[in-house]
C-alpha positions as a printed NumPy array, in Angstrom:
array([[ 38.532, -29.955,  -6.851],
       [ 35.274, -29.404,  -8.1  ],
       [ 32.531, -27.607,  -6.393],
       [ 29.215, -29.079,  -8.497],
       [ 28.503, -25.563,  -8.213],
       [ 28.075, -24.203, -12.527],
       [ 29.582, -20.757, -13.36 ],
       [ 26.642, -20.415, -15.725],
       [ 23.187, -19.358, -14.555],
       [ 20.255, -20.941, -15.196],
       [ 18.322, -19.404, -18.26 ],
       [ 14.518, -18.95 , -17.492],
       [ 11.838, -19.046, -20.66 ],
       [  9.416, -16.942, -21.212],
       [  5.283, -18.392, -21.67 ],
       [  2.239, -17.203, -21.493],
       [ -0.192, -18.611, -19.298],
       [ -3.71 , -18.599, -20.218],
       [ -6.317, -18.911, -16.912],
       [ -9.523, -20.389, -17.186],
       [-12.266, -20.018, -14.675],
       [-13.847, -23.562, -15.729],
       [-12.908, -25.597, -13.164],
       [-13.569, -24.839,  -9.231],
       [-10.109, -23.04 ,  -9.531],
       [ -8.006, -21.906, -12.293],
       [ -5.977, -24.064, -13.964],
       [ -3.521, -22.744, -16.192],
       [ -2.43 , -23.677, -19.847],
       [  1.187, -22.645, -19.689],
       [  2.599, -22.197, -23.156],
       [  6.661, -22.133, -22.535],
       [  8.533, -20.542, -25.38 ],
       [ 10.785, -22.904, -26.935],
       [ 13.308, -20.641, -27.666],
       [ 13.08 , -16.82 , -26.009],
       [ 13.536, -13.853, -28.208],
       [ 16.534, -12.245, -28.986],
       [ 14.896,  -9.082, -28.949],
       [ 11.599,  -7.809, -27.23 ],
       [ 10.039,  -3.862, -27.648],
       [  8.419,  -2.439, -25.241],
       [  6.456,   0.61 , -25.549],
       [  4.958,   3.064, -22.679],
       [  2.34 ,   6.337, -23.699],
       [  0.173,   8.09 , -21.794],
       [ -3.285,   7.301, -21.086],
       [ -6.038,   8.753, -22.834],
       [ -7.032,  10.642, -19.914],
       [ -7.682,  14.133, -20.865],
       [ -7.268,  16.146, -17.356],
       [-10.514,  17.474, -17.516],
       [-11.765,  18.83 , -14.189],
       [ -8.118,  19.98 , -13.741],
       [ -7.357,  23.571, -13.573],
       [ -5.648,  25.157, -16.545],
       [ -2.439,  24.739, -14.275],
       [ -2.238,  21.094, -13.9  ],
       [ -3.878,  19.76 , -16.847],
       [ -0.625,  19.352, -19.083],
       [  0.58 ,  17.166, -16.512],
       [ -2.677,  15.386, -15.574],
       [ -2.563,  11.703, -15.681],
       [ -5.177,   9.667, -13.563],
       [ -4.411,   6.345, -15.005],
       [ -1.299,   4.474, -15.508],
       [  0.482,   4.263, -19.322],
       [ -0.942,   2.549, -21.967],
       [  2.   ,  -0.59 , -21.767],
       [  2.505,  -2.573, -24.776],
       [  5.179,  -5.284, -25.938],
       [  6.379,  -6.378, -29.504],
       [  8.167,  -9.822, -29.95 ],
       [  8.836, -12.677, -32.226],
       [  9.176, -16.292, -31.036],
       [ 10.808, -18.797, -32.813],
       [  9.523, -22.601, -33.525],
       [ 11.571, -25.618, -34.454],
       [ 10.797, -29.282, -33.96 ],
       [ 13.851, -30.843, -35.211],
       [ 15.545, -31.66 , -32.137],
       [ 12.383, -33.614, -31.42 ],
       [ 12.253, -34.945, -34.736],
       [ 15.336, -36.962, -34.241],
       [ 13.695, -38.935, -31.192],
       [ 10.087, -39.634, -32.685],
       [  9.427, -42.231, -29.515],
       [  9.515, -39.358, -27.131],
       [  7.879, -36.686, -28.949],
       [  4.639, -38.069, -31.166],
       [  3.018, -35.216, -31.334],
       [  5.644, -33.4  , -32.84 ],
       [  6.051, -36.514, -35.405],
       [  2.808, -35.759, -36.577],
       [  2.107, -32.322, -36.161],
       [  5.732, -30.371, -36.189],
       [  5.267, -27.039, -34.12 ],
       [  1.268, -27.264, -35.608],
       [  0.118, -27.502, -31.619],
       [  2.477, -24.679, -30.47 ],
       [  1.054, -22.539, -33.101],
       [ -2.105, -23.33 , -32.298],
       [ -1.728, -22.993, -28.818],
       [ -0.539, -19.152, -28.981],
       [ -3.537, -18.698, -31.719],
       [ -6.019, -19.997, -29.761],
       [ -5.274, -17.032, -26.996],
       [ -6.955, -14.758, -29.497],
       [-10.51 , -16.402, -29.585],
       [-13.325, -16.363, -27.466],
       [-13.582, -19.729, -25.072],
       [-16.926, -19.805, -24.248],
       [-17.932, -21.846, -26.975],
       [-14.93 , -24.198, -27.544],
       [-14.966, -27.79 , -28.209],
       [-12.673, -28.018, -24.485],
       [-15.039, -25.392, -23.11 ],
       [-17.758, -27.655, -23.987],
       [-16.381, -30.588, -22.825],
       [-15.568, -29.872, -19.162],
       [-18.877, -28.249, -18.847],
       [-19.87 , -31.386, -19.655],
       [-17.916, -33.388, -17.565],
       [-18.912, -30.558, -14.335],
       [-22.496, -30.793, -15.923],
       [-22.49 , -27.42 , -15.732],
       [-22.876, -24.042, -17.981],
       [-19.222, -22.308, -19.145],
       [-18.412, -19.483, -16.486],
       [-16.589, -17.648, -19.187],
       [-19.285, -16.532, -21.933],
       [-18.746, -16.538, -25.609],
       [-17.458, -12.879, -27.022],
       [-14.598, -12.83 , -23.92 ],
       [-11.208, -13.924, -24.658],
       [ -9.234, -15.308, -21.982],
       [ -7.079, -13.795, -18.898],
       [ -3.365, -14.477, -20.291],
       [ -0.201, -13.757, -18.012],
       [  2.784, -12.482, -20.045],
       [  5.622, -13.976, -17.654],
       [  9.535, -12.944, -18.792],
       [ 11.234, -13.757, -15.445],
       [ 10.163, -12.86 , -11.826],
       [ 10.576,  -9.11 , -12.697],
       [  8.125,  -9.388, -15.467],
       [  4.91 , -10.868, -14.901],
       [  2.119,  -9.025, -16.699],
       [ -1.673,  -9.8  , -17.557],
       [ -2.378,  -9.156, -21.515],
       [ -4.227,  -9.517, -23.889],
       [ -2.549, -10.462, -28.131],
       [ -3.502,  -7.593, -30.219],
       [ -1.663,  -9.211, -33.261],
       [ -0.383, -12.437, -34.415],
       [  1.189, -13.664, -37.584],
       [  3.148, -16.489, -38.383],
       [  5.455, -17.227, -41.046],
       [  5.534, -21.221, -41.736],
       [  9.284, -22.041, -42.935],
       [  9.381, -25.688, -43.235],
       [  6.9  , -28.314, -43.631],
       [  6.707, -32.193, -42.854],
       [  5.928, -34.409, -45.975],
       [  2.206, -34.233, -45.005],
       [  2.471, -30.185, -44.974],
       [  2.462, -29.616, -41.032],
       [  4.859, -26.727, -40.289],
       [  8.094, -28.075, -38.444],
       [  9.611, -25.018, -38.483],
       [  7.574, -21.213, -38.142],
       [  8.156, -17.544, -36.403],
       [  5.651, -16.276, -34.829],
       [  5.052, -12.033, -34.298],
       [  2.821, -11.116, -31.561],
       [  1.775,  -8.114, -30.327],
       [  0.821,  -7.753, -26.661],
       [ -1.449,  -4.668, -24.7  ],
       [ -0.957,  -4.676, -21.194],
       [ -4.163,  -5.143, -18.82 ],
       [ -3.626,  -2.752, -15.938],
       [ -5.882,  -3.006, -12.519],
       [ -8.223,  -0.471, -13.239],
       [ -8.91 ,  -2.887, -16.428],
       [-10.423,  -5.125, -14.374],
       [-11.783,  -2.898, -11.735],
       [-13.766,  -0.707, -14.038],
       [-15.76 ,  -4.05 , -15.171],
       [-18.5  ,  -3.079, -12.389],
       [-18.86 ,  -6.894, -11.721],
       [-17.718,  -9.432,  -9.43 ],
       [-14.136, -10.426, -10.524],
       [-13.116, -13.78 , -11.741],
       [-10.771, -15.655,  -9.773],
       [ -8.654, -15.574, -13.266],
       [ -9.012, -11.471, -13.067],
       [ -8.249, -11.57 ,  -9.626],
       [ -4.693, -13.19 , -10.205],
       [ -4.628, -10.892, -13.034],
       [ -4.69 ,  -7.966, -10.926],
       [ -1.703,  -9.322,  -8.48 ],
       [  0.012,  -9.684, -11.259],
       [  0.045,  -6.123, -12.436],
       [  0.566,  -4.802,  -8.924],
       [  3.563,  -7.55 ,  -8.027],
       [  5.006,  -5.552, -11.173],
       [  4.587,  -2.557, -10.489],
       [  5.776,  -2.659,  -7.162],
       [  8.986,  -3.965,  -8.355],
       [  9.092,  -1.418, -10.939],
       [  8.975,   1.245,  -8.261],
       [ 11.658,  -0.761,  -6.092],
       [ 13.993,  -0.478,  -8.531],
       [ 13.109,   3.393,  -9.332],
       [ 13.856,   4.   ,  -5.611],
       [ 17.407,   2.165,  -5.538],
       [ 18.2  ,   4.455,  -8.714],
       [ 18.335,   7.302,  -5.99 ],
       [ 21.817,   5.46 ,  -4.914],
       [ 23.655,   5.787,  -8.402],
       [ 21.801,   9.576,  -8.438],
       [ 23.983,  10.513,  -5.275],
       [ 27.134,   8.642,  -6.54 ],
       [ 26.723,  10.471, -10.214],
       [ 26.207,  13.973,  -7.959],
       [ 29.31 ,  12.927,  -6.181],
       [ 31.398,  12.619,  -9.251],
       [ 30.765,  16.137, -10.403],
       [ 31.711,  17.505,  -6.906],
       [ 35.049,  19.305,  -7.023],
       [ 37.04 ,  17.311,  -4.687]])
């Protein structure tokens, strides 16, 4: 007898979530990845904290901010599934994957100057809070365990197929992420954001679970010391 209950788990997707302080609270442009990676780097290296004030004993192993964090992954676009039911997807009928493309791109520019930054100041009738030469606060989100504020250091896009009036329908996209860690933010000598405020949870919620996990290692330590034991 069946249990409705399905052996297979629920797969999550990756986005990235771009904050905007525009409105009297953020409001996120979530950009779910159609398709998550096969494959995603991730790099850790020291700071560039040189130790100094340290004593020649402790300077080797100096290290008064956390590792520079950085990820490497390709994310790939197709719109023929929604191709095949033009009524329910227009956009993609006329654009392909153009908007997803543009979307991720778009996390690389300044938006104090936009032409939607402009036009919900003018709706508020007020200034942008966000000036022009800052990009903005993006959340790198790969599953509860992952959830990371970043900002795209690269981005390049290969186009693969195009619709008859040269819109990409199909693409991969490379992108190149730095992590932003709390002292990021903190060292701004300002008043945070609410966006940079999230930001910073973010990093923390992370790391905290990072450090979880680091402590439950200790159990399969003690079993591995167990195993070499002579009885």
């Amino acid at each position: 007898m069946p249990t409705g209950y399905s052996r297979s788990p629920k797969l999550l997707k990756g986005a990235f979530v771009k904050l905007t302080d525009e409105f009297l609270v953020p409001i996120p442009n979530i950009i779910v990845f159609q398709y998550n990676p096969e494959t995603l780097t991730r790099s850790l290296k020291p700071s560039s904290g040189t130790g100094e004030g340290e004593d020649s004993g402790t300077k080797s192993t100096a290290e008064p901010f956390d590792p520079n964090e950085s990820f490497d992954l390709t994310l790939e676009l197709d719109a023929t599934d929604a191709l095949e039911e033009p009524e329910s997807h227009p956009v993609a009928v006329i654009a392909g994957v153009a908007d997803r493309i543009s979307a991720m791109e778009m996390l690389l520019y300044p938006t104090g100057e936009s032409m939607l930054g402009n036009a919900v100041s003018s709706l508020l009738g007020t200034e942008s809070v966000v000036p022009r030469g800052s990009v903005p606060v993006v959340l790198f989100i790969w599953g509860p365990g992952l959830i990371l504020p970043v900002r795209l250091t690269s981005f390049s896009v290969e186009h693969q197929a195009f619709s008859p009036i040269l819109y990409p329908t199909r693409a991969s996209v490379s992108v190149s992420l730095d992590v932003l860690t709390d002292q990021t933010f903190k060292k701004l000598g300002r008043k945070l954001s609410a966006s940079e405020e999230i930001a910073i949870v973010a990093y923390q919620f992370t790391r905290g679970q990072r450090e979880v996990l680091a402590l439950a290692n200790i159990a399969n330590s003690v079993e591995s010391i167990l195993g070499m034991l002579p009885f």
